[in-house]
C-alpha positions as CSV (number, residue, x, y, z in Angstrom):
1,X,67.4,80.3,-0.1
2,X,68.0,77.7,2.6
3,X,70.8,75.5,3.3
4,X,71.3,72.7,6.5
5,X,74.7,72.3,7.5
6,X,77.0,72.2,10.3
7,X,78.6,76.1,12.3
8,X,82.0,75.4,12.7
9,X,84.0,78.0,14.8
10,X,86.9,75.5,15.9
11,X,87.4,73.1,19.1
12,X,90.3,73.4,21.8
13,X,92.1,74.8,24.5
14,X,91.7,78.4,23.4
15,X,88.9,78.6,21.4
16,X,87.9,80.2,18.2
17,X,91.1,82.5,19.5
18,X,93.4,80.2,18.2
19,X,92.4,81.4,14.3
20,X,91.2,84.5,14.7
21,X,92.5,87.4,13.1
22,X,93.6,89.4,16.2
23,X,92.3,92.7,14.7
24,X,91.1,95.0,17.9
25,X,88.7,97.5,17.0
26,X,86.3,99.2,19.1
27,X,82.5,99.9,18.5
28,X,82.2,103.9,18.4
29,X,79.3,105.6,20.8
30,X,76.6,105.9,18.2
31,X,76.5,102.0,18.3
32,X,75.2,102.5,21.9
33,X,72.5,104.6,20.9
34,X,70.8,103.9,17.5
35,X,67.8,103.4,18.7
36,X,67.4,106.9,20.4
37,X,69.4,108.4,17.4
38,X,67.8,106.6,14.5
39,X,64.8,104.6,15.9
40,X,66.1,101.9,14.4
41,X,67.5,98.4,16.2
42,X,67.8,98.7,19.6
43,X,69.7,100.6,22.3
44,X,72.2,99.0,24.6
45,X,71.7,99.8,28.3
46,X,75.2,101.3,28.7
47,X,77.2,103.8,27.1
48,X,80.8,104.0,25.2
49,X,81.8,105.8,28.6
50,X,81.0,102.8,30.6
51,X,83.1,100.3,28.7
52,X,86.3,102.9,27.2
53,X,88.3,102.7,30.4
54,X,88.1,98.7,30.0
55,X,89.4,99.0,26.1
56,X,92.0,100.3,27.5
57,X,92.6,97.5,30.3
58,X,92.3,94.5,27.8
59,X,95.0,96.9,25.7
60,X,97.5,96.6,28.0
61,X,96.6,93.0,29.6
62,X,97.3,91.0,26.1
63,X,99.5,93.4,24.5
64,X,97.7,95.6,20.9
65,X,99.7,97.5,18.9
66,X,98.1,100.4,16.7
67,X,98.3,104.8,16.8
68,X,95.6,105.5,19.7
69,X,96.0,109.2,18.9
70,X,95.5,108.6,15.1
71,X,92.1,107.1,15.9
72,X,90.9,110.1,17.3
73,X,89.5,111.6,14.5
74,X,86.9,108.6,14.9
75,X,86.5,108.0,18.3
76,X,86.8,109.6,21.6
77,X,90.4,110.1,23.4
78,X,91.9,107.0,25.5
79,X,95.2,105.9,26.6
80,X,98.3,105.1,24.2
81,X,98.4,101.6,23.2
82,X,101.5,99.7,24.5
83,X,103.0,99.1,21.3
84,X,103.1,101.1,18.3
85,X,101.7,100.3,15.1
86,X,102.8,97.1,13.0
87,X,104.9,97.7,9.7
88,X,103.2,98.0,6.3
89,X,104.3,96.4,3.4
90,X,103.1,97.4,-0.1
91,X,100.3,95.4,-0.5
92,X,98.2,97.6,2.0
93,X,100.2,100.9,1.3
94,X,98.7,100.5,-2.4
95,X,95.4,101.4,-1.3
96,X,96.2,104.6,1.2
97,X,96.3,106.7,-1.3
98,X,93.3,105.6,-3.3
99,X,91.1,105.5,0.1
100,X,91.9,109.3,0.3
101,X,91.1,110.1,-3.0
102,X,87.3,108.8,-2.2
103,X,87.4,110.5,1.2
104,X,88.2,107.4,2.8
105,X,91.2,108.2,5.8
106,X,92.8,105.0,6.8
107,X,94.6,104.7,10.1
108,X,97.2,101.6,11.2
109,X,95.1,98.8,12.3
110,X,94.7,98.1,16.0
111,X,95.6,94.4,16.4
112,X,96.7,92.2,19.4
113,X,99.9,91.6,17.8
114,X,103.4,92.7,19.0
115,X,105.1,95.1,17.4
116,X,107.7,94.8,20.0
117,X,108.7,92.7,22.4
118,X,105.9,92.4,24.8
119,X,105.7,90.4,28.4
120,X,108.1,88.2,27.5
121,X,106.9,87.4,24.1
122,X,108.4,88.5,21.2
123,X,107.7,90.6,18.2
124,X,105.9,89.8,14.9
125,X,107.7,88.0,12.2
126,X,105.0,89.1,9.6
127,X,105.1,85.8,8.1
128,X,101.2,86.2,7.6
129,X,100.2,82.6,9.3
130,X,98.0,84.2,12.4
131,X,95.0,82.4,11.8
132,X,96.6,78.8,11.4
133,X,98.6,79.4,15.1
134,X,100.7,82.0,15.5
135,X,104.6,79.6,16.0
136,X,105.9,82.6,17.6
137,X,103.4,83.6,20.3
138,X,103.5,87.1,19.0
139,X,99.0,86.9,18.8
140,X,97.6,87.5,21.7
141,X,95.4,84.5,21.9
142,X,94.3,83.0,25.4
143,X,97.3,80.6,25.4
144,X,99.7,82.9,25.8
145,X,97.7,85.4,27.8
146,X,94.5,84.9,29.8
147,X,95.2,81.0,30.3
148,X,99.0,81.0,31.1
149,X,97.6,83.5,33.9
150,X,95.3,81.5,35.0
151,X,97.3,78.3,35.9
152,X,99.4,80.2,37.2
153,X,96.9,81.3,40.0
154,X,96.2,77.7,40.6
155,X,93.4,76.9,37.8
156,X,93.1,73.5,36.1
157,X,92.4,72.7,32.8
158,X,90.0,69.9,32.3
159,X,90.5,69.2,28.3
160,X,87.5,67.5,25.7
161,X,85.2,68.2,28.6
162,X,81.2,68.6,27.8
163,X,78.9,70.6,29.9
164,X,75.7,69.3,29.3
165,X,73.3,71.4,31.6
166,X,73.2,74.3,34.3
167,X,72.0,72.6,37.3
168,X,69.5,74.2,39.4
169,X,68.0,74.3,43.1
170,X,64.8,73.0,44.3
171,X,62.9,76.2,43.9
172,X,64.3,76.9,41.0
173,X,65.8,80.4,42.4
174,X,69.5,79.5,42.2
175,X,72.0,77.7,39.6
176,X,73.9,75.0,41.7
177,X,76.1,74.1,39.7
178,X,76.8,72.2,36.2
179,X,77.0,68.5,34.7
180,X,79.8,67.6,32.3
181,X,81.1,64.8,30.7
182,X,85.1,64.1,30.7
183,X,87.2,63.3,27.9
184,X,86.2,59.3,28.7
185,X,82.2,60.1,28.5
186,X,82.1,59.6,32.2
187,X,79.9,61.9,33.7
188,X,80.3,64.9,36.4
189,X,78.9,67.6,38.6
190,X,80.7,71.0,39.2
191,X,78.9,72.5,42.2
192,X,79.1,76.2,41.9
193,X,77.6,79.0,43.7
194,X,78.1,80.9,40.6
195,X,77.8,79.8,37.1
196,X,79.3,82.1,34.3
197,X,78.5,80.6,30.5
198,X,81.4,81.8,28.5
199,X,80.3,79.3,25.6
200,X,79.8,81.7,22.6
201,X,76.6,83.1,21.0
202,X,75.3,79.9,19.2
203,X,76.5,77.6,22.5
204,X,74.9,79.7,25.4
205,X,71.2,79.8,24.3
206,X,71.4,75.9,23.2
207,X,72.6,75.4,26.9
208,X,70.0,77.4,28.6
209,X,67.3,75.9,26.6
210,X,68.9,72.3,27.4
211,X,68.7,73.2,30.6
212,X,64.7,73.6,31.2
213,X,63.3,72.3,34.6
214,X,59.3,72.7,35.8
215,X,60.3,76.0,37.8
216,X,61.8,77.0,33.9
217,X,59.7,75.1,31.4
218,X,60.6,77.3,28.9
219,X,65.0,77.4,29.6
220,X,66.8,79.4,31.9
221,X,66.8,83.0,32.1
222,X,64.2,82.8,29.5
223,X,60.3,84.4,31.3
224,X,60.9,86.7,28.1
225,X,61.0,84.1,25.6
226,X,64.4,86.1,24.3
227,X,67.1,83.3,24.8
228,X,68.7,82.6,21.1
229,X,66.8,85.3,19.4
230,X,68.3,88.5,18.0
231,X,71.3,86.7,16.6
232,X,73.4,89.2,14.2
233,X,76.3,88.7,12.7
234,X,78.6,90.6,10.1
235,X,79.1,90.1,6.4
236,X,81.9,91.6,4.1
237,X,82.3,93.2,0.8
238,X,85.9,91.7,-0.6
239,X,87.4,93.9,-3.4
240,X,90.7,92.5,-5.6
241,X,93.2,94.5,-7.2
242,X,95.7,92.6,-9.4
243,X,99.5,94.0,-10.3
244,X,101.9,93.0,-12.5
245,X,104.5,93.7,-9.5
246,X,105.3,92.2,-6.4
247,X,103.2,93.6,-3.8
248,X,104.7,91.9,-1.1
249,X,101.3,90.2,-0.1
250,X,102.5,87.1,1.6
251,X,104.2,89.7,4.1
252,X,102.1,91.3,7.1
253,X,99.1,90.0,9.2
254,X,96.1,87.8,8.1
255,X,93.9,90.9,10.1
256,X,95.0,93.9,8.2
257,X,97.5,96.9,8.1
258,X,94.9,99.7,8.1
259,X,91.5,100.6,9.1
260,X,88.6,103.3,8.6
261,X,85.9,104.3,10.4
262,X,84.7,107.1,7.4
263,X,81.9,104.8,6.6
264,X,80.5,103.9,9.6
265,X,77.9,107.0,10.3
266,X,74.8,104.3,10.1
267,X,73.9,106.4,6.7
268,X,77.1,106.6,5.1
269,X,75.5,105.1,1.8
270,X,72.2,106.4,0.1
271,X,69.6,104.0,0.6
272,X,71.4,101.7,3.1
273,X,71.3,102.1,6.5
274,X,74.1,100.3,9.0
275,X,77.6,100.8,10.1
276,X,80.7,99.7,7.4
277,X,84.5,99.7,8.9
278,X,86.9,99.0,6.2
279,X,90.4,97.4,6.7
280,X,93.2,97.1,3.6
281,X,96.4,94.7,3.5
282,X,95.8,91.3,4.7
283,X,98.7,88.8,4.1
284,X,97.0,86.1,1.8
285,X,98.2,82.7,1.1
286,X,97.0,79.8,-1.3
287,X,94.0,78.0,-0.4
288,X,93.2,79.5,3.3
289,X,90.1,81.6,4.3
290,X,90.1,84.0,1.8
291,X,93.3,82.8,-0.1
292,X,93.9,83.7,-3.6
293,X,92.8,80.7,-4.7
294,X,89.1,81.6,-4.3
295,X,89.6,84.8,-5.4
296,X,88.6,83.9,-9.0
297,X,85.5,81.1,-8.5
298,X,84.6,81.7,-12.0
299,X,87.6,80.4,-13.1
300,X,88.7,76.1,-13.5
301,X,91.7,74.2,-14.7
302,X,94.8,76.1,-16.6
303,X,92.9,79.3,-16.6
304,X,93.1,79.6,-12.6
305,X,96.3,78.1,-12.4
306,X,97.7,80.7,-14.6
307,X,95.4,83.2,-12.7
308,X,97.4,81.8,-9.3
309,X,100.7,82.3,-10.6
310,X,100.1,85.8,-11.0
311,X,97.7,86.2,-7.6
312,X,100.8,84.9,-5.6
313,X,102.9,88.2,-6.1
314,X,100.7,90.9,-7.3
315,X,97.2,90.3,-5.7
316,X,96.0,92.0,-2.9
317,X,92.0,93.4,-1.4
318,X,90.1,95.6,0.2
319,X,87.6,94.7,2.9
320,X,84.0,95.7,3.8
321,X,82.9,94.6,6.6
322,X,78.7,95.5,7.1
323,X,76.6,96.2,10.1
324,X,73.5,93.4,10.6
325,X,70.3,95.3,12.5
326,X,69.0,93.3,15.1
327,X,66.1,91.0,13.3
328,X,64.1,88.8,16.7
329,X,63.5,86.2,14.1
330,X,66.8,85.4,13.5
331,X,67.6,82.7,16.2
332,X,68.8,79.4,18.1
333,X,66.3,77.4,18.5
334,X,66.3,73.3,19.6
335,X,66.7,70.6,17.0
336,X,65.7,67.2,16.6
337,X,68.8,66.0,16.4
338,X,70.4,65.0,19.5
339,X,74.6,64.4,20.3
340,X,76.0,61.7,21.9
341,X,75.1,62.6,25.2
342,X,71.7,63.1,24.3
343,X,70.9,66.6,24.2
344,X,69.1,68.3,21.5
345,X,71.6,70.3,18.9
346,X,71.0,73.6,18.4
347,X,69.6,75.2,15.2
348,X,70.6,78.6,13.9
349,X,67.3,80.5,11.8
350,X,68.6,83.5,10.0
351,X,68.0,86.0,7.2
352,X,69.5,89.4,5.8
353,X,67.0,92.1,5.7
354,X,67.4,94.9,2.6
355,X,69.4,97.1,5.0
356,X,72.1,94.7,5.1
357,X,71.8,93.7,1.0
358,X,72.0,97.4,0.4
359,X,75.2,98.1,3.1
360,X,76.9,95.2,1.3
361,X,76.3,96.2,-2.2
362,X,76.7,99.6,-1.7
363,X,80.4,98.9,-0.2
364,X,81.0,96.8,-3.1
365,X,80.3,99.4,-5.4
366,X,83.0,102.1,-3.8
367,X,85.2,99.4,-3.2
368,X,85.0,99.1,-7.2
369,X,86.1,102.4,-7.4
370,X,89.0,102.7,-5.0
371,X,90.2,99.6,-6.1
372,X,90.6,101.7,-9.9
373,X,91.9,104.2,-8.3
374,X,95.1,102.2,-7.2
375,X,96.1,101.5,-10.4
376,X,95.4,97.8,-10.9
377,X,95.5,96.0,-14.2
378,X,92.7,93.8,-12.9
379,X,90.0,94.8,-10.4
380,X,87.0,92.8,-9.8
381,X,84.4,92.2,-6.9
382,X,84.6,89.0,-4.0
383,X,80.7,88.7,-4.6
384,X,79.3,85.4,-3.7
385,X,76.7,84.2,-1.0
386,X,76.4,86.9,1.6
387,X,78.6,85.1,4.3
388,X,77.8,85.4,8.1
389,X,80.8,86.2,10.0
390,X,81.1,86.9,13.9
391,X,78.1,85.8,15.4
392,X,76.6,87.9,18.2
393,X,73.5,88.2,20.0
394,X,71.0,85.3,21.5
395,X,71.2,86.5,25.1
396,X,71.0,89.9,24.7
397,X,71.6,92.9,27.2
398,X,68.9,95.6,28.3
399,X,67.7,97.0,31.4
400,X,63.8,95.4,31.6
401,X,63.8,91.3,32.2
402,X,60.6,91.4,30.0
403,X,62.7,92.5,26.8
404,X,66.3,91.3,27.5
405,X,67.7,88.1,28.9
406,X,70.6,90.0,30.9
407,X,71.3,93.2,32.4
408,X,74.5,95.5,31.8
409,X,76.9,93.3,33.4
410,X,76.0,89.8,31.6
411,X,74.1,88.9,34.8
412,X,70.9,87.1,34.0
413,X,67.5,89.4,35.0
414,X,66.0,85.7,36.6
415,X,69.0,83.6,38.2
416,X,71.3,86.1,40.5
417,X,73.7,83.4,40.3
418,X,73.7,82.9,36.5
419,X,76.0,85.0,34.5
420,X,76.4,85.3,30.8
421,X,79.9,86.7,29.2
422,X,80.7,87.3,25.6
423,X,79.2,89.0,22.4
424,X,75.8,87.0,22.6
425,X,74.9,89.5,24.6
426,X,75.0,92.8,22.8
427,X,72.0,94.2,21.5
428,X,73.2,95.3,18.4
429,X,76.2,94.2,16.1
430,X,78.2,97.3,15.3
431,X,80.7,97.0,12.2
432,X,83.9,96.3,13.9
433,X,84.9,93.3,15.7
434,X,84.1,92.3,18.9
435,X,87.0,92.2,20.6
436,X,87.3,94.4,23.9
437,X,84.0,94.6,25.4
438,X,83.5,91.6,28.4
439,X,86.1,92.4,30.7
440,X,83.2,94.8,32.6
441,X,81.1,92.1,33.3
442,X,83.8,89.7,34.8
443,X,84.5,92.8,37.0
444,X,81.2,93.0,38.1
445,X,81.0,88.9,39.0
446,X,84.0,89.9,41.2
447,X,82.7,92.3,43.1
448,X,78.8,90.8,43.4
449,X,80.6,87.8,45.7
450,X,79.9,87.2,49.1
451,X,82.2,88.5,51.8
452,X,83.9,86.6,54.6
453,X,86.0,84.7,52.4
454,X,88.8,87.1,52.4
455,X,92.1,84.7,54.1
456,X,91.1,81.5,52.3
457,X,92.5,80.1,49.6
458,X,92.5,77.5,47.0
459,X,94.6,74.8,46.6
460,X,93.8,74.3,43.0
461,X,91.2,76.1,40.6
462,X,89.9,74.1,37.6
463,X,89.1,74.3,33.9
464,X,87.4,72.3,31.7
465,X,87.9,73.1,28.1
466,X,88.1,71.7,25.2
467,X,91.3,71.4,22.9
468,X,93.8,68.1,21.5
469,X,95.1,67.2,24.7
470,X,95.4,64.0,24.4
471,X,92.0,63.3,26.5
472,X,93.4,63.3,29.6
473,X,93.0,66.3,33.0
474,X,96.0,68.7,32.3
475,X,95.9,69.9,36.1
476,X,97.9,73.0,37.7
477,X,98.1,72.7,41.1
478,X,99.5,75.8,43.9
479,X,99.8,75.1,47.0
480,X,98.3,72.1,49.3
481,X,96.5,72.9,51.5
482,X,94.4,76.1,52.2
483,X,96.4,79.4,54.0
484,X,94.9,80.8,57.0
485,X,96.1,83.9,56.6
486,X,97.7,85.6,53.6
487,X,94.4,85.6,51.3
488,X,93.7,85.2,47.3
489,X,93.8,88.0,45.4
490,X,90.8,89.5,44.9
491,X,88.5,88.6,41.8
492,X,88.8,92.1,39.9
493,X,92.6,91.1,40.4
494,X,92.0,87.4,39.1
495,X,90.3,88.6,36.2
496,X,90.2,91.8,34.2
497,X,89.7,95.3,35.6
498,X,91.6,95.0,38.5
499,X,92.6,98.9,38.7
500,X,88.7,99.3,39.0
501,X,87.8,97.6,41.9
502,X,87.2,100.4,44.5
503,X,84.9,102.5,42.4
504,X,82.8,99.4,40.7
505,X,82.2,98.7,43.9
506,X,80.3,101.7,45.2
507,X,78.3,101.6,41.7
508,X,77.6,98.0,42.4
509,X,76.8,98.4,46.0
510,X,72.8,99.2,46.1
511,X,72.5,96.2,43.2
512,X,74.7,93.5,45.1
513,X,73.8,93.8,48.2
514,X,76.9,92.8,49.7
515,X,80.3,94.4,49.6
516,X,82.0,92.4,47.5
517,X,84.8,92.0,50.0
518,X,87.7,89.1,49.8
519,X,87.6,85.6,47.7
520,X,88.5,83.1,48.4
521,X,89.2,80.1,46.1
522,X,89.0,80.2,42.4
523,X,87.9,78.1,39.5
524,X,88.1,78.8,35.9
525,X,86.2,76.2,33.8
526,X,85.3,76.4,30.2
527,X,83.6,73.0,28.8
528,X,83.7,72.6,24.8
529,X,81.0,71.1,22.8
530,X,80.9,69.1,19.7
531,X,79.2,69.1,16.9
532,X,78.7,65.3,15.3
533,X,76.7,66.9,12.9
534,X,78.6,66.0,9.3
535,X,81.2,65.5,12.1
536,X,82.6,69.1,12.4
537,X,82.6,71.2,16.0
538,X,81.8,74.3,18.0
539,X,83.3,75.8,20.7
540,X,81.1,75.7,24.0
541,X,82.9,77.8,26.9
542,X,81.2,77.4,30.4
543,X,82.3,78.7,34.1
544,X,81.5,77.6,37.1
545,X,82.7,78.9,40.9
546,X,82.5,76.9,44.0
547,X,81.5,79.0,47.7
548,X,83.4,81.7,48.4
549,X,85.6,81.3,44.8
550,X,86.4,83.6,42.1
551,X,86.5,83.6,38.6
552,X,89.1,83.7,35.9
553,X,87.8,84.6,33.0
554,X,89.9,83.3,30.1
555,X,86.9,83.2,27.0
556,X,88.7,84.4,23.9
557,X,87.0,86.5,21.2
558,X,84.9,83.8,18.3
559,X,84.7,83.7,15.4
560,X,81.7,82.7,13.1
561,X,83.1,81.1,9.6
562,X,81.3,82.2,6.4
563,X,78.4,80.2,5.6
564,X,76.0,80.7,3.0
565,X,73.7,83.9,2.6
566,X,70.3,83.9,3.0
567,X,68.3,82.2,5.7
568,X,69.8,79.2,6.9
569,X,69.7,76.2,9.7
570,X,72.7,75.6,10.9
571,X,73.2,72.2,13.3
572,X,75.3,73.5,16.2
């Protein structure tokens, strides 16, 4: 089955962050390994050791609430979150006890939500509208986080901006910068003497490829022919259970109230090989992503409005979410189509393999059988098109340039200049959501800078990102004129990892080649693209840092929208 259609993920100042769930998982260490423990997929190039301590930091820098000591049975030991778990309400409480009577432990859900007051923001209401814009500024999302931060260290955000290519030098050894358009179609240069792409696994391969010169015939970074394969993404096995009572489900968060890792062993079910992490008690609404109204698609007319009058006090669902294996077919590639600027659209290739049919059927089967076990009147299964959710992948990490596009740090293995941040470039998808994992890499930009610049600072930084700002420069400017003495903070500082600084520099050291000492100014910029195909949008994020500048990295986690199962060509 095929199907041509536009990959929407949501356009503004934030990103895909501004819907998302907020749920904070972590991969587990197998996921590092499976292809030394299975021979299956591939392996990363680092371990759960290398990226823990930096769960940890993202924890505490946007504020997740969850029971750190409860996930141990799971995963290794790690610091207390800052806040402790969110309440339950009944319609996730229903299905604790029927978990555990299929061997299934749940555990609060990690999610960047406050439980508490947090930073100056204040608690959950549990009114269950996360994914719409939390009103309260309770979600952790980059507008209340990573972004307020960043203007606040002098950054500028350039809204309905368009980076169009990564410029490069001469000899093709160095990025110099990129090209934009403004929110008026006029068109720009950003000099840089680094470029970070921050634009999201479909967006970052589409640019590189754009970006072809003769020194790079083929796209940036791209002597391995590995930019925009190995996408991966994960799909979900939905399971209703219906009561006559009130089960409180418009109460809670759209993520979830609890989680499980008991399925995740890669052969947790006969026949089926690939991680599952399950989550229970999402807050569900009428007509949203995954609203009660779709519950029942078999349904039309009085039948489903008498099945919604029900749904709207006693429905609630169990979720499945499955582990994709990396496939090299499955990939952006270039279209024929072109945007207004006239750059070729990218097109998204994919297909599920039988490990990924069997994970999701097999987690629709148990989810069956808990869901029975809860006592339901009605129980039935979500089953429709296999959706693609969370889309990873497309620039992935390894330690050879001939079979990776990056190395462990999201620096591109040809450009030294040229950095790559987000989950396009894991190796392998996992089960949970990617939420926690790119602070290491930002870290590692910081301390890879030149030295000497240590005393100077900027008098503004700048963003350019997308988001309903009216079209025109939203500009943050601190102080005037450059200090001669006094200094910026240093990058690790600017961005995440800060605590880490002293020791990632001695590992860093012998690859470098410089210190890392001082910055001096910063710029944060993150360009969005649109998508005039069928007239929807995706989210394009793109750095760029001027001589002697650091870098605020302010991406957001993305989501991928369901879409249809299958292979598919998606017009990004």
């Amino acid at each position: 089955m095929a199907a041509l259609g536009s990959y929407q993920s949501g356009w503004g100042v934030g990103g895909a962050a501004l819907h998302y769930f907020a749920n904070f998982p972590r991969l587990l260490p197998s996921d590092f390994k499976m292809k030394s423990e299975h021979n299956r997929g591939l392996d990363w190039p680092i371990s759960y050791q290398d990226v823990a301590r930096y769960y940890d930091k993202v924890a505490q820098d946007v504020g997740v609430s969850g029971d750190a000591k409860a996930e141990e049975i799971w995963r290794p030991a790690g610091k207390p979150y800052p806040m402790p778990p969110m309440k339950t309400f009944r319609n996730g409480e229903l299905w604790v006890k029927a978990c555990a009577e299929h061997g299934i432990r749940l555990a609060p859900a990690c999610v960047g939500m406050n439980s508490t007051e947090y930073k100056g923001r204040p608690a959950c209401i549990y009114d269950g509208w996360c994914h719409i814009g939390c009103p309260t500024g309770a979600l952790s999302n980059p507008i209340v986080t990573y972004l307020g931060e960043a203007r606040r260290a002098g950054a500028e955000v350039r809204a309905r901006s368009t980076v169009t290519r990564v410029l490069m030098n001469k000899e093709g050894t160095k990025a110099i910068g990129v090209e934009y358009y403004d929110a008026d179609r006029q068109r720009h240069t950003q000099p840089a003497s680094v470029v970070v792409l921050a634009a999201w696994s479909a967006q970052n391969p589409r640019l590189l490829l754009n970006s072809a010169t003769a020194k790079h015939p083929k796209g940036l970074a791209n002597a391995s022919g590995l930019v925009g394969k190995y996408m991966m993404c994960h799909f979900a096995s939905g399971t209703w259970a219906l009561f006559d009572e009130d089960v409180q489900n418009h109460l809670g968060t759209t993520g979830a109230q609890f989680m499980s890792y008991d399925r995740y062993p890669k052969t947790s079910h006969k026949g089926a090989f690939g991680s599952t992490f399950i989550v229970a008690g999402s807050a569900l609404k009428t007509s949203d992503l995954g609203g009660f109204a779709n519950a029942r698609l078999d349904l039309f007319g009085p039948d489903l409005h008498a099945f919604m009058k029900r749904a709207a006090r006693g429905l609630t669902r169990l979720n499945a979410f499955g582990e994709e294996l990396p496939n090299v077919e499955n990939r952006v590639e270039l279209a024929t189509e072109k945007d207004e600027f006239g750059m070729p659209l990218g097109r998204i290739v994919h297909g599920y393999d039988e490990d990924a049919a069997a994970v999701w059927n097999a987690n629709f089967e148990e989810g069956l059988k808990i869901a029975k076990a809860t006592g339901a009147k009605e129980v039935w299964s979500g089953r429709g098109a296999m959706p693609t959710i969370h889309l990873m992948g497309g620039t992935i990490m390894g330690t050879r340039a001939s079979s990776s596009v990056v190395n462990s740090y999201g620096q591109t293995h040809e450009i030294a200049n040229l950095w790559i941040a987000g989950p396009g470039i894991f190796p392998t998808a996992g089960a949970s959501q990617h939420r926690l994992a790119k602070p290491r890499a930002h870290e590692s930009i910081a301390l890879c800078r030149r030295p000497g610049a240590s005393g100077r600072r900027a008098s503004a930084g700048v963003s350019l990102e997308g988001g309903e700002a009216g079209g025109r420069l939203r500009a943050r400017r601190r102080h005037g004129r450059r200090h001669a003495r006094g200094g910026a903070a240093p990058i690790a500082d600017v961005g995440a990892a800060g605590n880490y600084r002293e020791q990632a520099r001695r590992e860093h050291q012998h690859r470098c080649g410089r210190s890392g000492e001082g910055v001096g100014r910063r710029l944060y910029a993150a360009l969005d693209r649109r998508d005039h195909v069928r007239g929807e949008s995706v989210c394009l994020h793109a750095a760029a840092v001027r001589p002697g500048e650091g870098l605020r990295a302010g991406d957001g986690p993305w989501h991928r929208q369901p879409g249809a199962g299958g292979e598919s060509g998606a017009a990004v």
